[in-house]
N, C-alpha and C positions, 0 to 999 in steps of 0.2 A: 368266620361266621359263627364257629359253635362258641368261640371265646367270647363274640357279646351277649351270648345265651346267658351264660355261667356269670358275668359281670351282672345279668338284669336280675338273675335268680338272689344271685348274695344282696343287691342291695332290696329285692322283697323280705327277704328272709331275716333283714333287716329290720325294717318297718313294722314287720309283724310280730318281731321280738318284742316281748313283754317283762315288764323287773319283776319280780317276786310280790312286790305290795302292789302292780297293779293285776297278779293275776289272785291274789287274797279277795283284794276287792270287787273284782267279776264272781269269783265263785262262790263270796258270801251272797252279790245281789242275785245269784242265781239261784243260791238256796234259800234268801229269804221267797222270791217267787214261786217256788217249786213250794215251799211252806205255807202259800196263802191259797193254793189250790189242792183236792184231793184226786185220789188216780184216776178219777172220770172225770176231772175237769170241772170240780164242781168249788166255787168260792165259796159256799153258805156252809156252817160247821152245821153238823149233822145232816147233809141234804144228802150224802152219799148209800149207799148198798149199809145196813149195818151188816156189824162185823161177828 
């Protein structure tokens, strides 16, 4: 029983496996995102606390 654990984990572990340019490509559109908002949450440049 514990061994089809272990067969179910390695082929997730699988699938979840990522190459190198597609985790570029997540963490670029991540920081493009994180770049069109400020630390409140806010879209519009200059709507935030000034600084």
């Amino acid at each position: 029983m514990a061994a089809t654990g272990v067969v179910i984990a390695r082929a997730e572990r699988r699938r979840r496996a990522y190459t190198p340019d597609e985790i570029r490509e997540r963490l670029r559109a991540r920081l493009a995102e994180a770049g069109s908002t400020d630390a409140e949450g806010n879209t519009e440049p200059g709507s935030g606390t000034p600084q």
